[in-house]
C-alpha positions, 0 to 999 in steps of 0.5 A: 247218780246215773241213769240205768239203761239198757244195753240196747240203747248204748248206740243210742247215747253219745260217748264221751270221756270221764273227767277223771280218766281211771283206765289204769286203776281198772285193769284187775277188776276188768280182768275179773269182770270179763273172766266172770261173764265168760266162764259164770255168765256174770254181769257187771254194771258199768257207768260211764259218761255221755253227752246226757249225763252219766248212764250205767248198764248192767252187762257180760263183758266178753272181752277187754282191748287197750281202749274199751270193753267189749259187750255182747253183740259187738257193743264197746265203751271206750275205757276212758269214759268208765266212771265206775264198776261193780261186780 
């Protein structure tokens, strides 16, 4: 189970990748993810993996490059540290 933070306290937390790296299976739903925080201001929960264990944040995701997502005030998660996503 991950703890839930802010997205505040990302910088906070050292990012690592995901054991099972599942970058490919998340193109469609990060797809719907960022058109749903761009055009209805809908947040998605992401978990990912740190050296803490699993965290998730709650979350616009404005933008998505090759290699991570991309939040407001120029927060990114590498992509293959995403364990799961919901919408």
């Amino acid at each position: 189970m991950a703890t839930i933070i802010a997205k505040e306290q990302i910088p906070e937390y050292h990012i690592v990748p995901a054991f099972v790296d599942r970058t490919g299976a998340w193109v469609n739903q990060l797809q719907y993810s960022c058109r749903l925080g761009n055009e209805f201001k809908g947040k998605t929960v992401i978990t990912f993996e740190t050296t803490k264990g699993p965290r998730a944040v709650e979350t616009t995701i404005w933008s998505v490059t090759d290699n991570h997502i991309m939040l407001k005030g120029g927060m990114e998660i590498p992509l293959s540290s995403v364990i799961d996503l919901y919408c």
